[in-house]
C-alpha positions in Angstrom: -45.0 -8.1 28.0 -48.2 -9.2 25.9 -49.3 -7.0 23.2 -53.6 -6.7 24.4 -55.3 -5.7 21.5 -52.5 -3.5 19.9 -51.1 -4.1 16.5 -49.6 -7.2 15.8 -45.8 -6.9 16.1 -43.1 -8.5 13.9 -41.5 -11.6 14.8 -37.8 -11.7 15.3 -37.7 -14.2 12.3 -39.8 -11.6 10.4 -37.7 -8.9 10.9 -34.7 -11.0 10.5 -36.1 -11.8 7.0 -37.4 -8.4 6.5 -33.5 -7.2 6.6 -32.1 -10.0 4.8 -34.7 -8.8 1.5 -33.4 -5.5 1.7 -30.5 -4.9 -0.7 -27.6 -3.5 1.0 -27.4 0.3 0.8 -23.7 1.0 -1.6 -22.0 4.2 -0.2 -20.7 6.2 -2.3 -16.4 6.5 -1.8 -15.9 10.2 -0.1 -14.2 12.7 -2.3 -10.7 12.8 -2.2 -9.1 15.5 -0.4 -5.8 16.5 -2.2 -2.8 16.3 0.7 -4.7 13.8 2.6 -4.9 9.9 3.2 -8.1 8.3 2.1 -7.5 5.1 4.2 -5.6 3.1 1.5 -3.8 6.1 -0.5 -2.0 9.3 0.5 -2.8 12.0 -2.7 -0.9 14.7 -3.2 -2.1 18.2 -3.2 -3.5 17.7 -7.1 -5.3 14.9 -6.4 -2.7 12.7 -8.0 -2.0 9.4 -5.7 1.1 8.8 -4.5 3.1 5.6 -4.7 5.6 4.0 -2.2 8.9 3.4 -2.7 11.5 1.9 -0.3 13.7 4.8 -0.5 16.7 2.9 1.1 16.0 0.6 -2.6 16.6 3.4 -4.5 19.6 5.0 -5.7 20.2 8.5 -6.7 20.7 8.1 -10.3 17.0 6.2 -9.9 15.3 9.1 -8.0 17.1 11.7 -10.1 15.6 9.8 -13.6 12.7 9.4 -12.5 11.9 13.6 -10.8 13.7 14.3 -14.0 10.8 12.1 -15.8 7.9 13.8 -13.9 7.7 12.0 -10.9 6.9 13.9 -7.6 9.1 13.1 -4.8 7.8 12.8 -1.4 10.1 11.7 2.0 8.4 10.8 4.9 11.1 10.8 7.5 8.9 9.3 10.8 6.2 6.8 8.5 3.3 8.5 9.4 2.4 9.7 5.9 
């Protein structure tokens, strides 16, 4: 369709270029919901992420020293997180 006496409308190139000026908008991370998974890291229910660990790596004197240390201990029997 022609445009008859109407406003001018943009190009494709124009807007192309138009979009290409604009600086990309940076989101902001969402907050982190303690006892959820953010997409890359599980947190526990403090907020505190959560490492893995091959559990069938470790040995009992290694998971005692380390809970005995500080360390919360999480097992995830199915892998689902």
């Amino acid at each position: 369709m022609w445009n008859k006496g109407g406003p001018k409308r943009p190009t494709f190139a124009e807007i192309v270029a138009a979009v290409e000026a604009t600086p990309p908008k940076i989101l902001e991370p969402p907050d982190v919901t303690p006892g959820h998974y953010s997409g890359t890291t599980l947190y526990d229910l403090d907020g505190h992420p959560l490492d893995e660990a091959d559990g069938l790596a470790l040995e009992p004197e290694e998971v005692r020293a380390a809970v005995l240390a500080g360390a919360r201990l999480v097992w995830d029997s199915c892998g689902c997180g």
